[in-house]
C-alpha positions as CSV (number, residue, x, y, z in Angstrom):
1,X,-7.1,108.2,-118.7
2,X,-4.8,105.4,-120.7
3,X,-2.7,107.4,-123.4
4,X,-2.6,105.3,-126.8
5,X,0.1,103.5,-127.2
6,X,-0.1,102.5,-130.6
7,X,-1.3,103.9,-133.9
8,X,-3.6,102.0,-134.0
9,X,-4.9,103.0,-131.1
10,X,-4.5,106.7,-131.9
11,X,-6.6,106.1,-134.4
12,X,-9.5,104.6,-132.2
13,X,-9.2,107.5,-130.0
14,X,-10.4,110.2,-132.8
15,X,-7.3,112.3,-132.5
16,X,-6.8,114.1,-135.4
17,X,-3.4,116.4,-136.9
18,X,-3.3,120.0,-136.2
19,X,-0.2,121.7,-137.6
20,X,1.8,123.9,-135.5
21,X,0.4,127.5,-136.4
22,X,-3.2,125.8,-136.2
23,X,-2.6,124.6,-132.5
24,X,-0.6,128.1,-131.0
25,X,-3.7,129.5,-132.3
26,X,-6.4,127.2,-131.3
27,X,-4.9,127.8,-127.6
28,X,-4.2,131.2,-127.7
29,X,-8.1,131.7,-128.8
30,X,-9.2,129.5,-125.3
31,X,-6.4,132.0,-123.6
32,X,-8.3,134.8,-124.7
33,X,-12.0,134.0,-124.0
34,X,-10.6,133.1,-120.2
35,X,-8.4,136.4,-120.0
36,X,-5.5,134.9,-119.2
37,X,-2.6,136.6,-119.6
38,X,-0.2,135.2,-122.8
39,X,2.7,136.3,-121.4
40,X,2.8,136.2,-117.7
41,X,5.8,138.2,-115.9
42,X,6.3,140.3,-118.9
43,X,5.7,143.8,-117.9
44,X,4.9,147.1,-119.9
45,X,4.2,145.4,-123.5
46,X,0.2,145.3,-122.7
47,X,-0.7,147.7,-125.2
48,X,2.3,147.3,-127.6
49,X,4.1,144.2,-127.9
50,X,1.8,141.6,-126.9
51,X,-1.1,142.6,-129.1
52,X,0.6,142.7,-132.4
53,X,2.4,138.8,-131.2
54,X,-1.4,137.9,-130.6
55,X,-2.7,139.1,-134.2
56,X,0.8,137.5,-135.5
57,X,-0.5,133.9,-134.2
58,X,-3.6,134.1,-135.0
59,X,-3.0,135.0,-138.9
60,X,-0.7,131.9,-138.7
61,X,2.5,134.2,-139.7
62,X,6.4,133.7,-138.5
63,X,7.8,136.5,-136.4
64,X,10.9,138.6,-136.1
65,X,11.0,140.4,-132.8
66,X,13.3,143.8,-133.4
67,X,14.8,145.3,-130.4
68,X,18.6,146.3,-128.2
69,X,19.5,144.4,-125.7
70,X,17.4,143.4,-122.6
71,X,13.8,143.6,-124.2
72,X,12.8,140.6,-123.3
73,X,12.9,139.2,-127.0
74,X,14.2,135.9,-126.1
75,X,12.2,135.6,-123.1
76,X,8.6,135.8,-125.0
77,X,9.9,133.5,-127.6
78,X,10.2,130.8,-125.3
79,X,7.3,131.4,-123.4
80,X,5.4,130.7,-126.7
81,X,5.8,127.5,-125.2
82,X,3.1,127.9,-123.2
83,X,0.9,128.2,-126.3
84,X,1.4,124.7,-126.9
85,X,-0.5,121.7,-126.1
86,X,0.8,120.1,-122.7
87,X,2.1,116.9,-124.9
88,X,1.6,115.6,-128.6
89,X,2.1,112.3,-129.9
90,X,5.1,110.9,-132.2
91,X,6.3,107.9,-133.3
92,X,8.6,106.4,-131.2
93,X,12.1,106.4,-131.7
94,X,11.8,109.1,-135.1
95,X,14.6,111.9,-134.8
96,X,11.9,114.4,-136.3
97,X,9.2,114.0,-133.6
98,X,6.9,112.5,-136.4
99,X,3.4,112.9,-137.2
100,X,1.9,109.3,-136.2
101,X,-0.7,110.0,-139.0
102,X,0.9,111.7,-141.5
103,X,5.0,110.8,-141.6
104,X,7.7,112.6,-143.6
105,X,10.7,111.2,-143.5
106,X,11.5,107.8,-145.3
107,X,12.3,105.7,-142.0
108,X,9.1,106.1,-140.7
109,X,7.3,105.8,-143.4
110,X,8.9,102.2,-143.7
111,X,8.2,101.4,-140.5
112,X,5.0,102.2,-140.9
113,X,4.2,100.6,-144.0
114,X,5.5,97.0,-142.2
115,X,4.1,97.3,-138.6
116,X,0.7,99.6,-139.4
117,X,-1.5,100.3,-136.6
118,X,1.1,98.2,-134.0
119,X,3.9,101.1,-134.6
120,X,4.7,102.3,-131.2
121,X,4.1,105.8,-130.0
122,X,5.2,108.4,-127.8
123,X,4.1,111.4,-126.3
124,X,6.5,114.6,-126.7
125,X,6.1,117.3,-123.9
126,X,5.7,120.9,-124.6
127,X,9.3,121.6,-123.2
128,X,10.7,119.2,-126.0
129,X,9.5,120.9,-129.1
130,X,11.9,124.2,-128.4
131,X,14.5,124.7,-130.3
132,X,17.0,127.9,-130.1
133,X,19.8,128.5,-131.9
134,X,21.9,131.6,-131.3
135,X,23.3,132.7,-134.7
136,X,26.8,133.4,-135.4
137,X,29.5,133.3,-138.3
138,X,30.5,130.1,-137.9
139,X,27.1,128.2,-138.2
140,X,26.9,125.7,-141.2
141,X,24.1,124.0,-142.8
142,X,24.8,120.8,-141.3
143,X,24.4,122.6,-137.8
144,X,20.6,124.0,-138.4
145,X,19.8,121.5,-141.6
146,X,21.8,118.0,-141.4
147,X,24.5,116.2,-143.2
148,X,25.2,113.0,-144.9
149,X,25.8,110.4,-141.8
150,X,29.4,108.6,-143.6
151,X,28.8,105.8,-141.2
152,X,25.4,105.4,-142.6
153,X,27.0,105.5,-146.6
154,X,29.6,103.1,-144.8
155,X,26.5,100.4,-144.3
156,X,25.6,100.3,-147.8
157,X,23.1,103.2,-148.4
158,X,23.3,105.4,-151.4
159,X,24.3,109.3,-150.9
160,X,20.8,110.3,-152.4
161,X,19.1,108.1,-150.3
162,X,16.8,110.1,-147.6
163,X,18.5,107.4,-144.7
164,X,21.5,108.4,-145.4
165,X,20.9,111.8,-143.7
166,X,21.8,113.5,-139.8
167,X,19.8,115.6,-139.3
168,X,20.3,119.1,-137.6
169,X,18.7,120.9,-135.2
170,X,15.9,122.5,-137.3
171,X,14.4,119.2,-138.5
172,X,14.8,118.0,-134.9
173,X,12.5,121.2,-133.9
174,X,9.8,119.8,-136.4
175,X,5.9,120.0,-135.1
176,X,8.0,122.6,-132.4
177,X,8.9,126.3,-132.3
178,X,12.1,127.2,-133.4
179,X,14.0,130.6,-132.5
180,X,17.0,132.1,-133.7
181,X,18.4,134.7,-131.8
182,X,20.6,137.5,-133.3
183,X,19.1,136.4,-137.1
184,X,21.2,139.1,-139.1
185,X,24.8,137.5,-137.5
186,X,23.9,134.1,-140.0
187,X,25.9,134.3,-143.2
188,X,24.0,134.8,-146.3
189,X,24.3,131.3,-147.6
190,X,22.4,129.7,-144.6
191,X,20.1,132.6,-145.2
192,X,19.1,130.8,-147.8
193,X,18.5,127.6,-146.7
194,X,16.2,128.9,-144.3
195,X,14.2,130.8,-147.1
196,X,13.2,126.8,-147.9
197,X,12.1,125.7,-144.9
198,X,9.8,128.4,-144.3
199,X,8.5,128.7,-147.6
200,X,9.1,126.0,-150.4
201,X,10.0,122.7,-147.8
202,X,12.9,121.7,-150.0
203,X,16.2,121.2,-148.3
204,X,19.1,120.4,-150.6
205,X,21.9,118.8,-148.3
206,X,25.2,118.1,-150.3
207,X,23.4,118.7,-153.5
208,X,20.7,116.1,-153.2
209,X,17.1,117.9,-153.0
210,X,15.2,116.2,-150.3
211,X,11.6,116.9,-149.7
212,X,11.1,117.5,-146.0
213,X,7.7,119.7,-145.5
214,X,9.1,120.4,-142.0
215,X,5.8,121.8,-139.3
216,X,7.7,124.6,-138.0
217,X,7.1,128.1,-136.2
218,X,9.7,130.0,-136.8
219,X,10.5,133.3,-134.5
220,X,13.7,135.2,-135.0
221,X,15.2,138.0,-132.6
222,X,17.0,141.1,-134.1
223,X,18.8,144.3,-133.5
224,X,17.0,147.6,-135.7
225,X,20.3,148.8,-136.2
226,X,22.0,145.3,-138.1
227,X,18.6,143.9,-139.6
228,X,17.9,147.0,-141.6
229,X,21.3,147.6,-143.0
230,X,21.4,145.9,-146.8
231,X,23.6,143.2,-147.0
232,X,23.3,141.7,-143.5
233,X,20.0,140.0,-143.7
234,X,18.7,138.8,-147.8
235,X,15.6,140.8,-148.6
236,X,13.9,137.4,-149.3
237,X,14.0,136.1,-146.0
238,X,12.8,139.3,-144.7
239,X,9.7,138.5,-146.8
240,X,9.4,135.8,-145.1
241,X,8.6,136.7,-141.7
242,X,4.9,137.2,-141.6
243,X,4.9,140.0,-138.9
244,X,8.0,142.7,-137.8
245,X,7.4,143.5,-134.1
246,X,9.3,146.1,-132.1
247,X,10.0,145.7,-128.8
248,X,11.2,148.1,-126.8
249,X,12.6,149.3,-122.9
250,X,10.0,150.0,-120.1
251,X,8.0,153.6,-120.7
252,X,7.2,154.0,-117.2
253,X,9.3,154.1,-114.1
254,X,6.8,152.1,-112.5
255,X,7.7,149.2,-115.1
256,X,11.6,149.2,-114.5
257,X,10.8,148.4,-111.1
258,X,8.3,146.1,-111.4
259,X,10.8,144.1,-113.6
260,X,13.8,145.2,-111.1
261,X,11.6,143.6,-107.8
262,X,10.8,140.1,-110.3
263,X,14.3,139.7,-111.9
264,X,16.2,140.5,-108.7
265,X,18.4,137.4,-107.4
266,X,17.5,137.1,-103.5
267,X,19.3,135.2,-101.3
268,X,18.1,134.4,-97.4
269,X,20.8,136.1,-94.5
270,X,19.9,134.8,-91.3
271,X,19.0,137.5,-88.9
272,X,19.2,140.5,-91.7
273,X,16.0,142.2,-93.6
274,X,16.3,144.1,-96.4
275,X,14.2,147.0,-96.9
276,X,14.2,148.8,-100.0
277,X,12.5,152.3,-99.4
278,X,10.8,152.7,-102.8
279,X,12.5,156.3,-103.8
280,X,15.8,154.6,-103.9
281,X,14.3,152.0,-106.2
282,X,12.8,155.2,-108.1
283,X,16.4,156.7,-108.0
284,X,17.7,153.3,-110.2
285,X,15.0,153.1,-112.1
286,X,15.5,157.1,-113.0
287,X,19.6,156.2,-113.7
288,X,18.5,154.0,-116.2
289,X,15.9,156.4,-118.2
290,X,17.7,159.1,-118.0
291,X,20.7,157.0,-119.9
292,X,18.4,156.3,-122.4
293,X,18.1,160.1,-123.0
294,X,21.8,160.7,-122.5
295,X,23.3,162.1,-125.7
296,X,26.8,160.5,-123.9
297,X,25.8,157.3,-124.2
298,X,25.1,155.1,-127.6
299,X,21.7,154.5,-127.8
300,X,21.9,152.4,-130.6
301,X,23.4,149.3,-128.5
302,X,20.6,150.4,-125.8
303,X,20.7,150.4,-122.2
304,X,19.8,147.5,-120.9
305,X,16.8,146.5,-118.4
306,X,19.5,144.2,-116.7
307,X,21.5,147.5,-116.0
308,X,18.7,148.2,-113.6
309,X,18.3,144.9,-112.1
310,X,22.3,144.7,-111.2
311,X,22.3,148.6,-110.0
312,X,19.7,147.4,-107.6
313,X,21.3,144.2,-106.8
314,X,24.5,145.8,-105.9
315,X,22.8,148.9,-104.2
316,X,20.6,146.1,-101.8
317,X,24.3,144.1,-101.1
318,X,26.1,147.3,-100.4
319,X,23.7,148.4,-97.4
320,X,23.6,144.5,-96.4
321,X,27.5,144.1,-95.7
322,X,27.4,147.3,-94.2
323,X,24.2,146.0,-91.4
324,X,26.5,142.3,-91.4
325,X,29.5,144.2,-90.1
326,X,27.7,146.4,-87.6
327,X,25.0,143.6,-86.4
328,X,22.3,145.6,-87.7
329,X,19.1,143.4,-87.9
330,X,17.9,145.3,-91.0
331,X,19.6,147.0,-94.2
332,X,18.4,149.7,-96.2
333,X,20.6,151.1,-98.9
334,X,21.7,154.9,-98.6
335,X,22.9,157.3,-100.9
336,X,26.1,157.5,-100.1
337,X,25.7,153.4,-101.2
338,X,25.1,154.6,-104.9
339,X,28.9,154.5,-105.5
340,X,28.2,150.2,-105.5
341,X,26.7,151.0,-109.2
342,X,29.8,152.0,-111.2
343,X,30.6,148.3,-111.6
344,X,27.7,147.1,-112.5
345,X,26.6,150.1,-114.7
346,X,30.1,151.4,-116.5
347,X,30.4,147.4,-117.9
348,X,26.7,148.0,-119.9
349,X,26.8,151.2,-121.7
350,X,28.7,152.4,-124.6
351,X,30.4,156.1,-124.5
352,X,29.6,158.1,-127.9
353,X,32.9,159.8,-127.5
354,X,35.4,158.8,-125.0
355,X,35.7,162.7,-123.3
356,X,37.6,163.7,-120.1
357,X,36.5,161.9,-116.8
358,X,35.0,159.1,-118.9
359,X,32.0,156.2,-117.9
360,X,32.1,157.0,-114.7
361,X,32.3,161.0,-114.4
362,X,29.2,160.3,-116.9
363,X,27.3,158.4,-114.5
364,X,28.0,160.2,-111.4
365,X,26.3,163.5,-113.4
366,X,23.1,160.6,-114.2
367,X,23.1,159.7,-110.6
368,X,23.0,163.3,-109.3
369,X,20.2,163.8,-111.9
370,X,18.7,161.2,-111.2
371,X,18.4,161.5,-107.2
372,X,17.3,165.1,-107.6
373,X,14.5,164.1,-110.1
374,X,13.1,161.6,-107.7
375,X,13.3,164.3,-104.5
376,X,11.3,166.9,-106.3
377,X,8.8,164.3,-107.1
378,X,8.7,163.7,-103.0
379,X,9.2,167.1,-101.5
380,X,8.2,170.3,-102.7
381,X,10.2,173.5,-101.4
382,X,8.2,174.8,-98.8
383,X,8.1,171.4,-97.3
384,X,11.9,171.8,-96.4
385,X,12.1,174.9,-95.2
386,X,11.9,174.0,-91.6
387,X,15.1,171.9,-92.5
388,X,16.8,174.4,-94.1
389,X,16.3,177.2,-91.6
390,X,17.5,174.5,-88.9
391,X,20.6,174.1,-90.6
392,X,21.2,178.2,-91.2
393,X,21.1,178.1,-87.3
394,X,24.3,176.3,-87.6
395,X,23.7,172.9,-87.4
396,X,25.7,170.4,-89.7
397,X,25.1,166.4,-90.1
398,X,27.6,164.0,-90.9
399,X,27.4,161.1,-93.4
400,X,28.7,157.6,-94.7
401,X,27.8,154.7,-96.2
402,X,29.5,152.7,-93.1
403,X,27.6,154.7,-90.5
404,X,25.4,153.2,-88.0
405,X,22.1,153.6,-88.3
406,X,21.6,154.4,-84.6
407,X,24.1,157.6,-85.3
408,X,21.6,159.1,-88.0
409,X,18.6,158.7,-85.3
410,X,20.8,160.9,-82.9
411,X,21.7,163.6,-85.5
412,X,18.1,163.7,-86.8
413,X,16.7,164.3,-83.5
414,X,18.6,167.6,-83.3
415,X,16.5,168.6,-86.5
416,X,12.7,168.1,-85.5
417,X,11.8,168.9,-89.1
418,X,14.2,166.7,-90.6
419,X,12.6,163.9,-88.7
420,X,9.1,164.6,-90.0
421,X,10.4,164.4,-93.7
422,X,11.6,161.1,-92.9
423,X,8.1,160.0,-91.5
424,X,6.8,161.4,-94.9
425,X,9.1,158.8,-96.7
426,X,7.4,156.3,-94.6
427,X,10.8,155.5,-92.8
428,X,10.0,153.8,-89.1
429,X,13.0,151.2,-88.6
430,X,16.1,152.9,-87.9
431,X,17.7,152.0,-91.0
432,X,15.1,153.0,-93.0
433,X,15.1,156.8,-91.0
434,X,19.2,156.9,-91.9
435,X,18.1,155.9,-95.7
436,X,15.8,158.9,-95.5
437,X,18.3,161.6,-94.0
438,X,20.8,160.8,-96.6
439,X,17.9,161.5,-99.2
440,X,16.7,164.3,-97.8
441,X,20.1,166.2,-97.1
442,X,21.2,165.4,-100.8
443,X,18.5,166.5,-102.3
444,X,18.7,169.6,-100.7
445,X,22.6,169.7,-101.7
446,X,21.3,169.2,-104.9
447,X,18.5,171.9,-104.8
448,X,21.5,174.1,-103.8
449,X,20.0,174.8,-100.2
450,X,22.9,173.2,-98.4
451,X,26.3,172.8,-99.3
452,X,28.3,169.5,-99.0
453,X,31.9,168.7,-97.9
454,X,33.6,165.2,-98.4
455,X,36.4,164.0,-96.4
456,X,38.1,161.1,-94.4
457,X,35.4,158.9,-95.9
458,X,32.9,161.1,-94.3
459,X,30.0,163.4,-95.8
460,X,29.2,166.8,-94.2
461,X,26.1,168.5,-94.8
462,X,25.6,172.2,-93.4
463,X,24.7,175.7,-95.1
């Protein structure tokens, strides 16, 4: 079907205005009655998050999403997006995205009064009517608001006419969504001009009072810590913000690694599969909560979800160089590849107290903890006493993350048992079976059934 073209033919058609709030709503009503989910790929918010953002819309309010680091706040902001109607219609060539019905600014307005229903439209995709603004120090009014154009004053115009103006990127957001992450970071005075767009409309730009009733949605991000300190964000503009939502990390380990498997960056190796055996995903995923807990580290920065996603990344890259170098066809990662996480963990969490050892003395306790939370959850005792008692007959097994896999099948088969608790882990490729020794004998180290001796690069397991 032929899109109008004209006002006129707009008209014709029946379409009618719907403001902003009205049509988020309108859609996310349709979303509901078919189930579909309102915020696809966004995991462990079900029964938190995502119903207080659906009561939010459809009471029409603003929303300040309050949360650390890697909760996704951004993310659900611009998948709002979706909320929107596939395309809306504008006048063509208006800065604003204008309302071909019902203009506000002053150009269009004239144009409209002198061409009427032959005013040429176009149609503004969903994409186009995002705006995002990180906020910082430096930001000025003229960046979110607008400005006087001199060139335009240079052509004639007065400075209190409406022409006269550039406008910013708020006004450029209008009949959109508009997000401001980090809202507390804007100084107080642009505070304050965003207390009139969302409430009163009136924009003063180098003292002139404009009247701009801007259709906006406005949804600002947050940290708990800097929002609710007095004299970072105006009380006012708090007031403003119809709904306060708190996000928050993942409550389930299930959920870190649903979100590690999604947001993990993959790239094709010809003649190489990766197979992540899913207690070492449980072993990151366990790093991460139990740094949450950590009375070390600084909860009030957070620890990120992306900590988890790059400990995983790393951990899946350290067991593939070691299978390119061999010629393995397939890579698992190890225990012993665990030490591939400093880097990517030390660089995302904040110390409390800078003690002896420092970040990574910290984390290597978190990783033991972690490891040995996951084997108990695998193996109970009397499960491994076969191994045990194999190993008090003097057997010993050697170690290393640059081992072959074929050398763990040989060691295992000396220790019968040690081979069926690898079958319990599901381990049949022979990379997979050397992932599942290494778990096995440390877990045992760390159970304080076998002791463990590092040397020459090499791990030693015996009683």
């Amino acid at each position: 079907m032929t899109r109008p073209r004209t006002v006129g033919e707009l008209r014709a058609s029946g379409y009618t205005t719907r403001s902003v709030k009205q049509e988020l709503r309108d859609n996310l009503v349709t979303r509901l009655r078919s189930g579909e989910p309102l915020f696809p790929g966004i995991v462990g918010y079900e029964e938190s998050v995502v119903p207080q953002i659906e009561n939010a819309i459809l009471s029409g309010q603003d929303i300040v999403f309050l949360g650390e680091r890697g909760q996704a706040k951004t993310r659900m902001a611009r998948l709002l997006v979706g909320l929107l109607d596939e395309s809306v219609p504008a006048l063509a060539g208006c800065e604003i995205s204008d309302d071909p019905l019902a203009p506000i600014c002053a150009a269009c307005r004239g144009r409209l009064a002198e061409a009427g229903d032959r005013t040429e439209i176009t149609w503004v995709p969903r994409d186009r009517r995002y705006g995002e603004k990180l906020a910082t120090p430096d930001i000025t009014i003229a960046d979110l608001i607008g400005e006087v154009d001199p060139i335009k004053v240079a052509e004639g115009r007065y400075l209190s006419d409406e022409l006269t103006i550039h406008y910013g990127l708020l006004p450029r957001t209008n009949r959109g969504i508009f997000a401001i992450n980090e809202l507390p970071d804007l100084a107080e005075r642009i505070q304050v001009g965003l207390l009139n767009i969302m409430e009163e409309r009136d924009v003063q730009i180098r003292g002139y009072k404009v009247r701009l009733p801007l259709d906006v949605y406005v949804v600002a991000s947050a940290n708990p810590e800097d929002y609710t300190n007095r004299g970072r964000i105006i009380t006012p503009l708090k007031d403003r913000f119809g709904s306060q939502i708190r996000t928050h990390y993942p409550r389930q380990l299930e959920h870190e690694i649903a979100i590690m498997d999604a947001e993990r960056t993959t790239f094709p190796v010809d003649g190489v599969r990766a197979i992540s055996p899913a207690y070492m995903k449980q072993v990151v995923a366990e790093l991460t909560h139990l740094a949450r807990k950590s009375s070390e580290i600084s909860q009030r920065s957070g620890v990120s979800v992306r900590v988890s996603i790059c400990n995983y990344e790393n951990l899946v890259s350290n067991a593939l160089k070691r299978a390119i170098r061999l010629g393995e066809r397939e890579a698992a990662p190890r225990v012993s590849d665990l030490a591939a996480i400093v880097a990517s963990t030390t660089g995302k969490i904040e110390l409390e107290t800078l003690g002896e050892g420092g970040e990574e003395k910290i984390l290597g306790k978190l990783v033991q903890k972690a490891v040995l939370n996951v084997f108990n959850r695998c193996f109970t005792a009397a499960e491994l006493e076969p191994v045990v008692a194999a190993f008090q007959n003097g057997l010993h097994v050697a170690v290393s993350d640059s081992m072959p896999s074929e050398d763990y099948l040989k060691q295992a088969a000396q220790v019968p048992p040690l081979t069926v608790a690898a079958r319990k882990l599901e381990a049949l490729q022979p990379a997979a079976v050397a992932s599942a020794v290494e778990f096995v004998l440390e877990g045992l180290h760390l159970s304080r059934k076998l002791n463990k001796a590092t040397q020459a690069g090499r791990t030693l397991y015996r009683s």
